[in-house]
C-alpha positions in Angstrom: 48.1 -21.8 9.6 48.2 -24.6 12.3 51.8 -26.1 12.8 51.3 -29.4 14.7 48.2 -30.2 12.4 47.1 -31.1 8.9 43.1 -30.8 7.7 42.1 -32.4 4.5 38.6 -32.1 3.7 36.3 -35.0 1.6 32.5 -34.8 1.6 31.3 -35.4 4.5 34.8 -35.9 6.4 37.3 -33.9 8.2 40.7 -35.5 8.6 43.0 -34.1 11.2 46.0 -35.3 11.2 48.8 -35.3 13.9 52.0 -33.7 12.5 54.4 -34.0 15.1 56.9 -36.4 14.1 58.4 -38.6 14.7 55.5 -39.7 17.7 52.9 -36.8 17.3 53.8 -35.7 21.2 50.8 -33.9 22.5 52.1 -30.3 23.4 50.4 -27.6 24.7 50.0 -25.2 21.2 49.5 -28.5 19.2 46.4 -28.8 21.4 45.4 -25.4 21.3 45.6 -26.0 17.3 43.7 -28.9 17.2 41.0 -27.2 19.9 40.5 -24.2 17.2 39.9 -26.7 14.5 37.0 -28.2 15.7 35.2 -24.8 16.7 35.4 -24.1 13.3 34.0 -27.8 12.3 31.3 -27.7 14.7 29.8 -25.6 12.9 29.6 -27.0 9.2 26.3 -29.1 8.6 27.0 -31.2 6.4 30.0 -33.0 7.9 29.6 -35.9 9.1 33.0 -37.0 10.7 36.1 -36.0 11.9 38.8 -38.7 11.7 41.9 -38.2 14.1 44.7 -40.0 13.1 48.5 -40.1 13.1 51.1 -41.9 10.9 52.1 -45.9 10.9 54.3 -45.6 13.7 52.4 -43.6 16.4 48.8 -42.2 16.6 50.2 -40.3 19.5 52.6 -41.4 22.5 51.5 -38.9 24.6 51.1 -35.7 26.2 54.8 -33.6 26.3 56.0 -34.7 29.2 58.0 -31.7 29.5 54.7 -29.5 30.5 54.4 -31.6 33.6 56.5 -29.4 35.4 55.5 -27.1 38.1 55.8 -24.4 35.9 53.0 -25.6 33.1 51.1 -27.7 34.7 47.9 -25.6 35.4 48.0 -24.4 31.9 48.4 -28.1 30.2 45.7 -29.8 32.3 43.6 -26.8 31.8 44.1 -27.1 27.7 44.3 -30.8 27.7 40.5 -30.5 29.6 39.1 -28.3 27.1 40.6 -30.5 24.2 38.2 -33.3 25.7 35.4 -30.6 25.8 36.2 -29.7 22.4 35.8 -33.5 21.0 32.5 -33.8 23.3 30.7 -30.8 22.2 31.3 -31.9 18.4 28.1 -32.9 16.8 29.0 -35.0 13.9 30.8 -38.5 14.8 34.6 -38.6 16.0 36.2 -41.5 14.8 40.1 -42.1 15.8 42.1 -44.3 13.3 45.1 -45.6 14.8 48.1 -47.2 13.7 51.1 -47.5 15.6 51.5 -46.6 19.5 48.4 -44.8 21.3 50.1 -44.1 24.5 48.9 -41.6 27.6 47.5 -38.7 26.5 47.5 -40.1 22.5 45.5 -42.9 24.4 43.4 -40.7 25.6 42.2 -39.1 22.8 41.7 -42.1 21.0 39.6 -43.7 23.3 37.7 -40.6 24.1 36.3 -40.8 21.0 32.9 -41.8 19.1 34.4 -44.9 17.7 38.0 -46.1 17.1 39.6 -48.1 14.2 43.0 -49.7 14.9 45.1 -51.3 12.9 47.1 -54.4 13.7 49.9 -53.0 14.7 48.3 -50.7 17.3 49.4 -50.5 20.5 47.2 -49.1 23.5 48.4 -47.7 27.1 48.2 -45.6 29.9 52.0 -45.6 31.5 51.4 -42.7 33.6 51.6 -44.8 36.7 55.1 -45.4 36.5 55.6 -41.5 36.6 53.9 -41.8 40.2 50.9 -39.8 38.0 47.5 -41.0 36.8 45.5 -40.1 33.4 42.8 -37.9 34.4 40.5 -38.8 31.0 41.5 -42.3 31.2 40.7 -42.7 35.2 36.9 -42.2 34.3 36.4 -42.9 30.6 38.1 -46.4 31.0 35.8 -47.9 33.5 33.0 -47.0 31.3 34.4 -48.6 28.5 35.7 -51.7 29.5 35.0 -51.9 32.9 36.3 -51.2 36.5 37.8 -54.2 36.7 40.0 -54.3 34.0 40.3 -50.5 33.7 42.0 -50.6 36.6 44.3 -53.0 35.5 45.7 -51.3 32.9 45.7 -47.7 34.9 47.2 -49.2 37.6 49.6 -51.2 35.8 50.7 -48.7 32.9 50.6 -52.0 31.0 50.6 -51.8 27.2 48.2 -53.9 25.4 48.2 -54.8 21.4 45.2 -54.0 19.1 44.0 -57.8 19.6 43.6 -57.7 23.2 42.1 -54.2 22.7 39.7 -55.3 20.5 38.6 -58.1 23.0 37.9 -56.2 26.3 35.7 -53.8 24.2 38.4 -50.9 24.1 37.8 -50.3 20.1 35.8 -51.2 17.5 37.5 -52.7 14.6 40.8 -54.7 13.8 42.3 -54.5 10.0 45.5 -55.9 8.6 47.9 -53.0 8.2 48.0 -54.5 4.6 45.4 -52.8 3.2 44.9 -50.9 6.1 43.9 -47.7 4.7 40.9 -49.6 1.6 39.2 -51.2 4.9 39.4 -47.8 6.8 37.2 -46.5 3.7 34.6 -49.0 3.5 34.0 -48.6 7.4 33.4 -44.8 7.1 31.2 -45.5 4.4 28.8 -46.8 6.9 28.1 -43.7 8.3 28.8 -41.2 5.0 26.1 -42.6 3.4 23.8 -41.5 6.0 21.9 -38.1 6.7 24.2 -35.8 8.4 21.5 -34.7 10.7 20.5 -38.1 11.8 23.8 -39.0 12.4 23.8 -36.1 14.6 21.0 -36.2 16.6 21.6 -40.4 17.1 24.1 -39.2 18.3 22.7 -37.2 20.9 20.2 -39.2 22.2 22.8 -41.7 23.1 24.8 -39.6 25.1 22.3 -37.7 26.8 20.5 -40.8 27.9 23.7 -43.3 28.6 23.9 -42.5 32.3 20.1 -42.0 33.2 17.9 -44.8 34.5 16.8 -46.9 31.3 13.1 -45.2 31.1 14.5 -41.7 32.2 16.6 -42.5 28.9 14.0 -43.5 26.5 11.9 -40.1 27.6 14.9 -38.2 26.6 15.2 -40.0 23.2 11.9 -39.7 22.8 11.8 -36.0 23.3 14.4 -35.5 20.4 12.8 -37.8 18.6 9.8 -36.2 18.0 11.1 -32.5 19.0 14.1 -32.1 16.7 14.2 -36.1 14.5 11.2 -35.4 12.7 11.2 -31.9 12.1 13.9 -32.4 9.9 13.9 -32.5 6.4 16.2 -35.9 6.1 14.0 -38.0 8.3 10.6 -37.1 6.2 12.5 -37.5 3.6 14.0 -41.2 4.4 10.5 -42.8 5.6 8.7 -41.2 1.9 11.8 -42.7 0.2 11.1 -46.2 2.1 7.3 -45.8 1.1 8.0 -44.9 -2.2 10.4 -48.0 -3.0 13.5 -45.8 -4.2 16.7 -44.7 -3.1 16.2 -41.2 -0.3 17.8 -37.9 -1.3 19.4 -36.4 1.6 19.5 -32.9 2.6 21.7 -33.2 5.9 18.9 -31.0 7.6 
């Protein structure tokens, strides 16, 4: 039974939730929890995301700054890597939902993420700088994000940004009142819960294994899966006989 963390299931959705009040500080069996959970979601089909979040006054500020020591260092960047491997090599979307401060390693895992929600309250940052340290996800996720420019603004800086200014370099995808906070986070999943689990998937997949290949390399890739893995499914003969047919598709997620 995981201490730091709390899984609610819904169809479709996996919520994991940070339990580590009263900031949710990253620690090093907190990530191992969190690391076990989504082996064991990787493998469900018919999920389609898994929604990090926190509560209304932190997502989370941070990795424990307390396994920075000589001592547990090794051991915490070597977790906190495979926790990033762990979000990667889930299929189904990853979708961060953040109220409250995001701060260094909380930052991190936000951003590192499919897609990001924020309330307006949010707060964004990467403060490791004025620990004479640097955020090893940040450093090379950030640029790609937002750009070099301004990435290294804020990793240089350790500056803390709000949800607004977040929203306008790029960093994440929506802004919502915290009023209410909660109904639009609903109606923004249902975007993506009303669509074929497998499709989600594999959309997925083609974006990430062509996003750093030159363009045409890229569309040969997505091509590949298009035709390779798409349309062998069950969901995607399914959605264009639907279409055809003038009625609502059936899906199978598979």
């Amino acid at each position: 039974m995981p201490k730091y963390i709390i899984l609610e299931k819904e169809e479709g959705i996996a919520k994991i939730t940070f339990n580590r009040p009263p900031v949710n500080i990253l620690n090093i069996e907190m990530m191992r929890e969190i690391i076990d959970l989504l082996g064991e979601l990787a493998k469900q089909k018919d999920l389609k995301i898994v929604l990090f979040q926190g509560n209304q006054k932190a997502f989370s500020a941070g990795v424990d700054v307390g396994e920075h020591t000589a001592e547990k260092v090794e051991e915490m960047i070597e977790v906190f890597g495979k926790l990033f491997e762990a979000i990667n090599s889930i299929p189904v979307i990853t979708l961060a939902s953040v109220e409250g401060m995001a701060l260094g390693g909380g930052c991190e895992v936000a951003t590192f993420c499919d897609l990001i929600v924020a309330s307006e309250n949010a707060k964004f940052g990467q403060p490791e700088i004025k620990l004479a340290v640097f955020p090893p996800v940040a450093a090379p996720i950030f640029p790609r994000l937002i750009g070099r420019h301004k990435a290294l603004e804020l990793l240089l800086s350790g500056d803390t940004i709000d949800a607004k200014e977040a929203q306008g370099i790029g960093l994440i995808n929506r802004l919502y009142p915290q009023e209410g906070y909660q109904e639009s986070l609903q109606k923004f999943i249902a975007r993506f819960t009303s669509q074929s689990a497998i499709a989600l998937a594999l959309t997925k997949k083609a974006v990430d294994k062509g996003l750093y290949l030159p363009v045409l390399d890229a569309v040969d890739v997505a091509n590949k899966i298009y035709l390779e893995e798409l349309m062998k499914t069950e969901d995607a003969n399914e959605g264009l006989k639907a279409f055809l047919e003038k009625r609502k598709p059936v899906w199978k997620n598979r």
